[in-house]
GUNUVEX-473728 format. One record per residue (C-alpha): residue number from 1; z, y, x; residue in one letter. Coordinates in nm, 3 decimals, padded with zeros to 5 digits, always signed. Example, Ala and Ser with C-alpha at 12.3 -4.5 7.8 and 13.67 -1.06 7.14 Angstrom:
GUNUVEX-473728
<pt resi="1" pz="+00.780" py="-00.450" px="+01.230" resn="A"/>
<pt resi="2" pz="+00.714" py="-00.106" px="+01.367" resn="S"/>
//
This chain:
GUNUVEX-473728
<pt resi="1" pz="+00.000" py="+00.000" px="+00.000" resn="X"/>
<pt resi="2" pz="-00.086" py="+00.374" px="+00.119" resn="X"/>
<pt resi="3" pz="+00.183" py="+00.579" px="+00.238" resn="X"/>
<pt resi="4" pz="+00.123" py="+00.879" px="+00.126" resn="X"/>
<pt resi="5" pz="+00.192" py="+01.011" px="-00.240" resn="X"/>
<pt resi="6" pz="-00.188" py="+01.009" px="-00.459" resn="X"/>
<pt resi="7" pz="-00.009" py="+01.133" px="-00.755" resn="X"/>
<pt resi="8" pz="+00.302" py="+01.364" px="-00.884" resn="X"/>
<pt resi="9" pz="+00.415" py="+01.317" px="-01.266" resn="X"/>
<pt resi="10" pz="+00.631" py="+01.597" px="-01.420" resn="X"/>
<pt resi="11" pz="+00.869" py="+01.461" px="-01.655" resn="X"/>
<pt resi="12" pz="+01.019" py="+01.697" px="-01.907" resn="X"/>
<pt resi="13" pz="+01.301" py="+01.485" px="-02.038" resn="X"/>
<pt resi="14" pz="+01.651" py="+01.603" px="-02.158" resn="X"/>
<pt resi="15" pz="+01.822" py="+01.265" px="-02.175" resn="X"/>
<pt resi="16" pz="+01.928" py="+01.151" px="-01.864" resn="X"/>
<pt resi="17" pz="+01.922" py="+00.790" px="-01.952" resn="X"/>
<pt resi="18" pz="+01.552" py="+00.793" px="-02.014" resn="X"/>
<pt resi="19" pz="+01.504" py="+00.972" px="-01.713" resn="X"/>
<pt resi="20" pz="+01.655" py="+00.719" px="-01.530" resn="X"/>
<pt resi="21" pz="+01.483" py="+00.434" px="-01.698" resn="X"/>
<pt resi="22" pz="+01.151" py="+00.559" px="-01.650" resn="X"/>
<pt resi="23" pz="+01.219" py="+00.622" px="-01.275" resn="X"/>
<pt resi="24" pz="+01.357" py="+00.265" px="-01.217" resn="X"/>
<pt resi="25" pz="+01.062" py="+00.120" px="-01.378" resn="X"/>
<pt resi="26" pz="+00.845" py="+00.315" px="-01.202" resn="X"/>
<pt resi="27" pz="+01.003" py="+00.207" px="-00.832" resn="X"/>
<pt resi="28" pz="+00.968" py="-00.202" px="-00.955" resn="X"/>
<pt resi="29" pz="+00.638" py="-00.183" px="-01.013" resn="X"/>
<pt resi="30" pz="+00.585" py="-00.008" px="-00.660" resn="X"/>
<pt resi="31" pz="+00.347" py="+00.265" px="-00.769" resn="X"/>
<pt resi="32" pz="+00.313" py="+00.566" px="-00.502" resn="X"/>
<pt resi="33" pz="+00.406" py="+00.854" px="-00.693" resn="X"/>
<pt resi="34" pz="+00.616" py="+01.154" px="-00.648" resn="X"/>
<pt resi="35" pz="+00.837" py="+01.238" px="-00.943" resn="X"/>
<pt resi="36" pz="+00.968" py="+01.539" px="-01.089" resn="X"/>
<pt resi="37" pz="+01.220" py="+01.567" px="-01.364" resn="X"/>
<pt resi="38" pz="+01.311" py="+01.890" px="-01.581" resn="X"/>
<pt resi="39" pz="+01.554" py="+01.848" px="-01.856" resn="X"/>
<pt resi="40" pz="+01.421" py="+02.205" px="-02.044" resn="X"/>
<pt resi="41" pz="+01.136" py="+02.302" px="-02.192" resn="X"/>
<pt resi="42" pz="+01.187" py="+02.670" px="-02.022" resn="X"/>
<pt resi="43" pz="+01.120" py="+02.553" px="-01.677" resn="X"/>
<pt resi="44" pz="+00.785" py="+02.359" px="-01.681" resn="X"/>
<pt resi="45" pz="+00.589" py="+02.668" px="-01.656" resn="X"/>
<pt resi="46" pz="+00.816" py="+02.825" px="-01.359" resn="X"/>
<pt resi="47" pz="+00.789" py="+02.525" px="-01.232" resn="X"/>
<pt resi="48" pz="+00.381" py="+02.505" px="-01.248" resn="X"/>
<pt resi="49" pz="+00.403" py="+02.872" px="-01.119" resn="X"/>
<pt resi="50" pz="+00.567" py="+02.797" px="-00.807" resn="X"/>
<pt resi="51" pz="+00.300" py="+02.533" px="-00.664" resn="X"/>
<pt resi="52" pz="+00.013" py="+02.544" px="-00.486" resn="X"/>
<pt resi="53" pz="-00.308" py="+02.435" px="-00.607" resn="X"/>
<pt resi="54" pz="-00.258" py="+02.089" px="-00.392" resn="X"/>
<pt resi="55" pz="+00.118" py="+02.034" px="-00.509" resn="X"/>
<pt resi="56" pz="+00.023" py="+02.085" px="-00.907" resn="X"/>
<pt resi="57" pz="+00.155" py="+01.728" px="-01.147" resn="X"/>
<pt resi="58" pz="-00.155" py="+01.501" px="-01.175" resn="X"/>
<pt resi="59" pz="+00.010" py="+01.410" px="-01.525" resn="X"/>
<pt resi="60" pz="+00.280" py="+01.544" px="-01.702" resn="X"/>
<pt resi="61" pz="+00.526" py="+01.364" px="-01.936" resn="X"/>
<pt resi="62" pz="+00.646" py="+01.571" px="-02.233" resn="X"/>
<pt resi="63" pz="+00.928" py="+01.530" px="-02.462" resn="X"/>
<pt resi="64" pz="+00.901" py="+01.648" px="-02.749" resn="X"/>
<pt resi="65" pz="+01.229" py="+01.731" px="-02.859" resn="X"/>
<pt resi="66" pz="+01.348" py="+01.954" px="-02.619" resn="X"/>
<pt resi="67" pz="+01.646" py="+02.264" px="-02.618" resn="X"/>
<pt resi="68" pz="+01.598" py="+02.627" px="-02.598" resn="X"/>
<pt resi="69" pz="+01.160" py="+02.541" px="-02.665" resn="X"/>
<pt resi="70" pz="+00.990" py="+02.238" px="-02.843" resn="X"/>
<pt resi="71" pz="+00.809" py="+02.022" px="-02.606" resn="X"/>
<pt resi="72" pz="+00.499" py="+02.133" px="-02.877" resn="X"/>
<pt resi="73" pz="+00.532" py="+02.488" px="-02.770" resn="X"/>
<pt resi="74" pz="+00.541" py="+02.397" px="-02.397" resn="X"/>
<pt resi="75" pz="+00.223" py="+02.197" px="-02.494" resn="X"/>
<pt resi="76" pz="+00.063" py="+02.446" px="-02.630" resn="X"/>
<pt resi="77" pz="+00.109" py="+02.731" px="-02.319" resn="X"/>
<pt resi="78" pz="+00.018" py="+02.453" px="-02.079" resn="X"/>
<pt resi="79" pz="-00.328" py="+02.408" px="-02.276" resn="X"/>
<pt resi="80" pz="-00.361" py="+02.756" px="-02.264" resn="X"/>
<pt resi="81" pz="-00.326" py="+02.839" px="-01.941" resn="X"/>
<pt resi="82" pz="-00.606" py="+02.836" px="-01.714" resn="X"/>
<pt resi="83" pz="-00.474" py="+02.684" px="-01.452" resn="X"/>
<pt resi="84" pz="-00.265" py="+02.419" px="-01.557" resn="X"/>
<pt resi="85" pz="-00.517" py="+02.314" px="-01.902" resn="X"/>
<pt resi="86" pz="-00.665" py="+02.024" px="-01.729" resn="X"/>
<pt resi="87" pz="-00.347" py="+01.846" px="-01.667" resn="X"/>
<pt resi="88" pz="-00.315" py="+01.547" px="-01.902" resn="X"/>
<pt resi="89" pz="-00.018" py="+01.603" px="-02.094" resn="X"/>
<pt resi="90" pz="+00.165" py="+01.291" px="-02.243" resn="X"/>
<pt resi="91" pz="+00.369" py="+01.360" px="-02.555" resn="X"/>
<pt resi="92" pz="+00.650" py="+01.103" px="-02.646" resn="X"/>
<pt resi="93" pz="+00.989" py="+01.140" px="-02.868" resn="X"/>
<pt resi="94" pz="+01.220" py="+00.945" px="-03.001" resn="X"/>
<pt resi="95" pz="+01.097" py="+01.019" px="-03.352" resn="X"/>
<pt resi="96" pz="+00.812" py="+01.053" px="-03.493" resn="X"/>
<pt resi="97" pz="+00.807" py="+01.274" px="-03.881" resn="X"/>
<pt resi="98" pz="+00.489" py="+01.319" px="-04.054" resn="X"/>
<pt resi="99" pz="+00.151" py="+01.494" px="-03.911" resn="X"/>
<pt resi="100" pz="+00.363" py="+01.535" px="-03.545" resn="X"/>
<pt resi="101" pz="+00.120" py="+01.339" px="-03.413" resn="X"/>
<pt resi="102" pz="-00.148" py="+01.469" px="-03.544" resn="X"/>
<pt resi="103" pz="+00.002" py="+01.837" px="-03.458" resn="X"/>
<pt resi="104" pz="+00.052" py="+01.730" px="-03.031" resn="X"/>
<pt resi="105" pz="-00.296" py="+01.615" px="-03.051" resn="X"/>
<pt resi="106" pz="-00.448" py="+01.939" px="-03.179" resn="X"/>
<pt resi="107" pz="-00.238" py="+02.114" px="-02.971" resn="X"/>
<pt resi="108" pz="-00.434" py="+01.932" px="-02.660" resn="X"/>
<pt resi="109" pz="-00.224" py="+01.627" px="-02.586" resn="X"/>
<pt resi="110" pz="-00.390" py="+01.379" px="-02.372" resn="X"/>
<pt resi="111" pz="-00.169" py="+01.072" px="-02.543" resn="X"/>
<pt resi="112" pz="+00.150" py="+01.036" px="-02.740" resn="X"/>
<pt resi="113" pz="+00.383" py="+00.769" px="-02.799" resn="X"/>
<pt resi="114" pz="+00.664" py="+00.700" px="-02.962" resn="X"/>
<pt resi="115" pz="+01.054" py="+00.590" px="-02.768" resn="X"/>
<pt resi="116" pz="+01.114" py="+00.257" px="-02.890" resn="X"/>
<pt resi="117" pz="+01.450" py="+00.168" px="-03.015" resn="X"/>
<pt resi="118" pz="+01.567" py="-00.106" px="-02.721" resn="X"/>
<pt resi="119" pz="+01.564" py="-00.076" px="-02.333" resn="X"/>
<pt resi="120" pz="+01.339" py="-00.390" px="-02.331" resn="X"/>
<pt resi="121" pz="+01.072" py="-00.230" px="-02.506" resn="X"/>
<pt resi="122" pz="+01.100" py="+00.106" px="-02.381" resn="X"/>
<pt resi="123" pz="+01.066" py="-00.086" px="-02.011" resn="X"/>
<pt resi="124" pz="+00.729" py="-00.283" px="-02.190" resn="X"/>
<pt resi="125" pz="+00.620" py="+00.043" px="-02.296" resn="X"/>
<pt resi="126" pz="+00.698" py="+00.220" px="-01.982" resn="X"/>
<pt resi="127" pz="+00.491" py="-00.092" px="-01.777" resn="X"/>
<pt resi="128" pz="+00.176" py="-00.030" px="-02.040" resn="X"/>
<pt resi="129" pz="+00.221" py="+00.323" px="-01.973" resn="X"/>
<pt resi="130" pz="+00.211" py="+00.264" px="-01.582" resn="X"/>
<pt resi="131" pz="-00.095" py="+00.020" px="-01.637" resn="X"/>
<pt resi="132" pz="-00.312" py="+00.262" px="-01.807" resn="X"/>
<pt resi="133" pz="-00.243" py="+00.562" px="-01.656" resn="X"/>
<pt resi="134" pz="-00.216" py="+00.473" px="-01.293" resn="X"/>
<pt resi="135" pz="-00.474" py="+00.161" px="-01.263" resn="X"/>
<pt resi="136" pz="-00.731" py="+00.254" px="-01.529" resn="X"/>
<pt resi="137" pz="-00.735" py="+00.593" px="-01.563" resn="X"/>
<pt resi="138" pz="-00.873" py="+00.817" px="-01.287" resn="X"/>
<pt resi="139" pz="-00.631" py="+01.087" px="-01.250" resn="X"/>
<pt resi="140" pz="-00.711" py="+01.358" px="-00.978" resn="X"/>
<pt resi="141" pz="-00.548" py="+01.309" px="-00.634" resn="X"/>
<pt resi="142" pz="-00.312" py="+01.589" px="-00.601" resn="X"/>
<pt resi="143" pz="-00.466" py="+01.687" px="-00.239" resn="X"/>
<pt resi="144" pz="-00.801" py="+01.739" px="-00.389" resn="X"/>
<pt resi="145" pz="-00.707" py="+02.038" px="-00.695" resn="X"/>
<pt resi="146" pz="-00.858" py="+02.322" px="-00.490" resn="X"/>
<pt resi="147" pz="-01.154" py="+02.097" px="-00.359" resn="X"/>
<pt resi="148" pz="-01.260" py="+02.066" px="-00.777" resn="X"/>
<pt resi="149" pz="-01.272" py="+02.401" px="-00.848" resn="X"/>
<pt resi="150" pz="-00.891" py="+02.388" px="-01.000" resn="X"/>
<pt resi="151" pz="-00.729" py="+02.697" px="-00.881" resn="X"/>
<pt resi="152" pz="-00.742" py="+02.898" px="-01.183" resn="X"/>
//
């Protein structure tokens, strides 16, 4: 396996458990990824602010219920701002009320799921997750932002 890190994944989570979870899953399976955690919905985009082009998320992880803003809202100024729109943004919460899928997906989410209810499936989910976005999908390698044209 390479050394260095291919891709960083913001995680916007305000429960430390799932934090935790996600991260430990993440380290069994071995993938090379940096990770970032915020537990509020007010720091993603001071967070985007202070990186260079090279050192922007290749995929961020959104909770939707967040304090002080909605992980919809943060959503929303991510999509909107030109140099952070082309990050896929993946929406999950822990539950789901009529049209909020629907809503996260006009709003420019790349993907939304659902917590499930047990730590077995949220680790089955979390593996899935892993699968798709890290061995089918081609995400962009976080040294090669500026060389796309991604600097806003």
């Amino acid at each position: 396996m390479e050394t260095s890190v291919w891709h960083s994944i913001l995680m916007v989570e305000d429960d430390p458990d799932d934090r935790y979870l996600t991260q430990s899953v993440f380290e069994e399976h071995c993938y090379n990824v940096k990770f970032d955690f915020l537990a509020d919905g007010e720091e993603v985009l001071a967070y985007l602010d202070t990186r260079p082009p090279d050192m922007l998320p290749s995929l961020i992880v959104l909770d939707k219920n967040l304090p002080a803003i909605d992980g919809l809202n943060v959503l929303r100024e991510v999509k909107e701002h030109p140099r952070y729109r082309y990050i896929p943004v993946v929406m999950v919460s822990g539950t789901v009320t009529p049209g909020v899928v629907e809503e996260c997906y006009r709003a420019g989410a790349n993907s939304f799921f659902q917590k499930p209810e047990s730590d077995h499936l949220t680790r089955e989910r979390i593996s899935t997750f892993l699968q798709y976005w890290l061995e089918v999908v081609d995400l962009p390698k976080r040294n090669h932002h500026t060389a796309i044209g991604w600097e806003g």
